[in-house]
SETI-658882 format. One record per residue (C-alpha): residue number from 1; residue in three letters; z, x, y. Coordinates in nm, 2 decimals, m for minus. Each point is the difference from the previous one (the first is absolute). Layout:
<atoms>
num->NUM residuo->Ala w->Z u->X v->Y;
...
</atoms>
This chain:
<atoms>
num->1 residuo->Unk w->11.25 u->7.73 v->8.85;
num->2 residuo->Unk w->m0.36 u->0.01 v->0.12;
num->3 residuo->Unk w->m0.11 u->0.34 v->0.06;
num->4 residuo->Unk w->m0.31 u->0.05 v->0.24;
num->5 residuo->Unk w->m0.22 u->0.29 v->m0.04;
num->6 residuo->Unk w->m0.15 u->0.10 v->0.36;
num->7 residuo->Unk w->m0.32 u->0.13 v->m0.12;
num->8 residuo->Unk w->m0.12 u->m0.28 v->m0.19;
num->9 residuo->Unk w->0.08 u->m0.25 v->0.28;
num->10 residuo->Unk w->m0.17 u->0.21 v->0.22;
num->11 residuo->Unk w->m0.28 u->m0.01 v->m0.24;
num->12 residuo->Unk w->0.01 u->m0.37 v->m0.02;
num->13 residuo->Unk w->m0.03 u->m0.05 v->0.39;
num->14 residuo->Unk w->m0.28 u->0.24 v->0.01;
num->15 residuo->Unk w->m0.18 u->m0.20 v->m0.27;
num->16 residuo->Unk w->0.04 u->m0.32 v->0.21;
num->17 residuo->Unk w->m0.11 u->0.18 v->0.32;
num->18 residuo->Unk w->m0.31 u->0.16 v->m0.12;
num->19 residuo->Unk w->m0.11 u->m0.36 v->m0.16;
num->20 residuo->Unk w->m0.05 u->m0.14 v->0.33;
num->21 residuo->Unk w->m0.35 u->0.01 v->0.19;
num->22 residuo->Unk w->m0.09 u->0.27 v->0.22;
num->23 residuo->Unk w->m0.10 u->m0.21 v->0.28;
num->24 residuo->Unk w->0.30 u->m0.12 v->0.04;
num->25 residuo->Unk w->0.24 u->0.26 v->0.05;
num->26 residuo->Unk w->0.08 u->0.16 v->0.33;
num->27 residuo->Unk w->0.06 u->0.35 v->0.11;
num->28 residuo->Unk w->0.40 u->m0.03 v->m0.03;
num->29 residuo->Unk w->m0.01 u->m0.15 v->m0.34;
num->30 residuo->Unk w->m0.28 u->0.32 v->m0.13;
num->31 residuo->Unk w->0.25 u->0.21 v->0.14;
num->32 residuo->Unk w->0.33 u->m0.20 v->m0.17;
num->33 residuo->Unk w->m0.21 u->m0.02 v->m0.32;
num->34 residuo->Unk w->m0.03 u->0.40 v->0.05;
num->35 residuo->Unk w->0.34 u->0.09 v->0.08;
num->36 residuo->Unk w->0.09 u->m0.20 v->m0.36;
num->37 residuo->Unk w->m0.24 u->0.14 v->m0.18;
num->38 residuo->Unk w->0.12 u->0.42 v->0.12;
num->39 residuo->Unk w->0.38 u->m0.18 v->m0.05;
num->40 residuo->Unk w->m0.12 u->m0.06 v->m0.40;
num->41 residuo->Unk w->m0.18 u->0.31 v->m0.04;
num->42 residuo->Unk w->0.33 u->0.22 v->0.13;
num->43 residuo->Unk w->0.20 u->m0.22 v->m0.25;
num->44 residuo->Unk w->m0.20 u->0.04 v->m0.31;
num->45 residuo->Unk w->m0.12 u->0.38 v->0.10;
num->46 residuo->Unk w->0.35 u->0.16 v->m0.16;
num->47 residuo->Unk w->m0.05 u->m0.24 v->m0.37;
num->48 residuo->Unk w->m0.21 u->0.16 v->m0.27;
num->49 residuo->Unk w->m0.29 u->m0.31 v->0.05;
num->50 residuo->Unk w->m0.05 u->0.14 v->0.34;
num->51 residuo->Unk w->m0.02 u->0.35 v->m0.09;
num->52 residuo->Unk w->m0.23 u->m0.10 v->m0.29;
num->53 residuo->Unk w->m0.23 u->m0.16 v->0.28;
num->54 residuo->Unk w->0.05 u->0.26 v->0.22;
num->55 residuo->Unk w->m0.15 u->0.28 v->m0.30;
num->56 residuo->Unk w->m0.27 u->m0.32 v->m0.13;
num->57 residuo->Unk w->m0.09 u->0.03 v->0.43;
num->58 residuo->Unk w->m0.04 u->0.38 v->m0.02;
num->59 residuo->Unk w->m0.19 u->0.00 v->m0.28;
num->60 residuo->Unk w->m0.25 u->m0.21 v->0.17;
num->61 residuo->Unk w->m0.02 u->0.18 v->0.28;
num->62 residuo->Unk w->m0.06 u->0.28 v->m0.19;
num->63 residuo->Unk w->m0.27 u->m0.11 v->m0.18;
num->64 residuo->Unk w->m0.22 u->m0.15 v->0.28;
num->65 residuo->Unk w->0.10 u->0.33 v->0.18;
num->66 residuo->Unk w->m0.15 u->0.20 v->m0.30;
num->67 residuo->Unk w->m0.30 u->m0.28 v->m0.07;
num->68 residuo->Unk w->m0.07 u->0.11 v->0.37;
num->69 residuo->Unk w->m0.08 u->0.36 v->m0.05;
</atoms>
């Protein structure tokens, strides 16, 4: 049986979205390719690789907040 995990096909169609040009994308497919990409984040927040992102994005922020002052 062939399992399919939602994240990483989500991952796949954002991949194949964000190759195309700029030019030619329109307003509704910006905002489909948006609505995929908050879908994928909301899946992968709860996993351990998205809370490492999630600390590797603070710690960032951080340190252009403190490189700042």
């Amino acid at each position: 049986m062939l399992t399919i995990n939602v994240a990483v096909l989500l991952a796949v169609v954002i991949f194949f979205r964000l190759r195309r040009r700029t030019q030619a994308r329109s307003r509704n497919d910006e905002l489909l390719t948006v609505l995929i990409v908050l879908a994928f984040g909301v899946l992968i927040a709860p996993t351990t690789f998205g809370q490492g992102v999630a600390q590797t994005m603070g710690q960032i922020a951080d340190g252009i907040t403190q490189s700042g002052r």
